[in-house]
C-alpha positions as YAML, in Angstrom:
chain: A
units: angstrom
residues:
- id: 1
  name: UNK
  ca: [-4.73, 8.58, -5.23]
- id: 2
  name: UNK
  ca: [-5.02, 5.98, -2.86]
- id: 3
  name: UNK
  ca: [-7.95, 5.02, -0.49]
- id: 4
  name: UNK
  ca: [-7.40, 4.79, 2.94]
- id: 5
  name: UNK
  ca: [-9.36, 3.59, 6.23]
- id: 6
  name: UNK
  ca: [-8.22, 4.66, 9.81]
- id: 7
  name: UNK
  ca: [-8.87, 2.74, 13.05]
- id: 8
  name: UNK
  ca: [-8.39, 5.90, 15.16]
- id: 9
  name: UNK
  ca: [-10.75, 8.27, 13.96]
- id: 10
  name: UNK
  ca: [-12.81, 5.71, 11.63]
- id: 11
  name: UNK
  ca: [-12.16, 7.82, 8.56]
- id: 12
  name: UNK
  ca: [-11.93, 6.68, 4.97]
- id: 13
  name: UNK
  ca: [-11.70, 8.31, 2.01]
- id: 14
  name: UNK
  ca: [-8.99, 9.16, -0.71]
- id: 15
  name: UNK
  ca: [-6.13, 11.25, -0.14]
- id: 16
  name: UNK
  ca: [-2.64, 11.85, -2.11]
- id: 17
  name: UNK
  ca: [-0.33, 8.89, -1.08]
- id: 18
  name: UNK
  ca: [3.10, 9.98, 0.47]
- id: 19
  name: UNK
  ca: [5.47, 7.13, 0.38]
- id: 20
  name: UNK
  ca: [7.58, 9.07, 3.24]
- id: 21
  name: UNK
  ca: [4.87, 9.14, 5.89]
- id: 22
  name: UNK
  ca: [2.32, 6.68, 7.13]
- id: 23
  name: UNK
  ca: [-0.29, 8.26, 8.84]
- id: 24
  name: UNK
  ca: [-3.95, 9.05, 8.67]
- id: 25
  name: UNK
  ca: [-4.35, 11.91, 6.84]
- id: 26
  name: UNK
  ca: [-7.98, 13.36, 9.01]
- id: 27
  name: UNK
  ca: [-6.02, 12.96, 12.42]
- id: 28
  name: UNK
  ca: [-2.56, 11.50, 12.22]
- id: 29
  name: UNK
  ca: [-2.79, 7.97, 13.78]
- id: 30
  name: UNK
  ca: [-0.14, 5.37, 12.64]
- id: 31
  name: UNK
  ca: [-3.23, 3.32, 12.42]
- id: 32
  name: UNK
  ca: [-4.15, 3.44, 9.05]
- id: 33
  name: UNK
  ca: [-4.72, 1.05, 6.01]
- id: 34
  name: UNK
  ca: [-3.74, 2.55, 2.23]
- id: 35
  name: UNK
  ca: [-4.88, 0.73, -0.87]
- id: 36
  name: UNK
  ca: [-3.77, 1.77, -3.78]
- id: 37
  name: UNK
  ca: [-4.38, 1.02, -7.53]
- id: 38
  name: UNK
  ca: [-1.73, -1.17, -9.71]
- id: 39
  name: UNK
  ca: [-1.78, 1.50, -12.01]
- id: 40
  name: UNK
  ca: [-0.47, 4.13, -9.27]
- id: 41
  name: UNK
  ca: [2.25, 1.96, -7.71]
- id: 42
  name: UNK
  ca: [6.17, 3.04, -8.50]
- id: 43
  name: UNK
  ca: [8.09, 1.37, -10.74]
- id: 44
  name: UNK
  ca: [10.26, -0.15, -8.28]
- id: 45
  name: UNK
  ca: [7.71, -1.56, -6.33]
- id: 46
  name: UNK
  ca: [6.32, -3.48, -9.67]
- id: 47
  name: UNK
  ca: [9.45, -4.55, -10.64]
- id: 48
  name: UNK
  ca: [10.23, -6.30, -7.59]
- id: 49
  name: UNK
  ca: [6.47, -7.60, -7.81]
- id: 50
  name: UNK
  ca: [6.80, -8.92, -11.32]
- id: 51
  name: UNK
  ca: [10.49, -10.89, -9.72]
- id: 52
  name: UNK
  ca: [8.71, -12.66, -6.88]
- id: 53
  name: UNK
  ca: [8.27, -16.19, -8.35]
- id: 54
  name: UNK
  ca: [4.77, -17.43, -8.41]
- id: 55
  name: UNK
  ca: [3.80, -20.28, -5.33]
- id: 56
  name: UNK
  ca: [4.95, -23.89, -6.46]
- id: 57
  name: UNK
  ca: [7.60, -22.00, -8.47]
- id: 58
  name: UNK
  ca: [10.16, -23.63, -5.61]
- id: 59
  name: UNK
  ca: [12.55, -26.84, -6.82]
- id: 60
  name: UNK
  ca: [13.33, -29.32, -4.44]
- id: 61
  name: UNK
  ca: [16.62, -30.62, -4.69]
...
């Protein structure tokens, strides 16, 4: 589940995240924020989370 907060219609709630579509799910408007837990996010997208070197991480040569 992910929550989710629309600008168009000012809903918020939870609703089943589709990776495939972004879109309010009360009234369709691209205009929507999803937040989702750690715990629900794929695989892939942790992986290339856990590979993104931390700030200050950068050598200066």
């Amino acid at each position: 589940m992910a929550s989710f907060r629309c600008t168009a219609c000012a809903g918020s709630g939870e609703h089943e995240y589709d990776h495939l579509g972004h879109a309010c799910p009360l009234c369709g408007s691209p205009d929507v924020v999803f937040a989702m837990a750690v715990e629900d996010l794929p695989d892939e997208v942790l992986e290339a989370l856990i590979g993104i070197a931390p700030p200050g991480d950068e050598t200066d040569e």
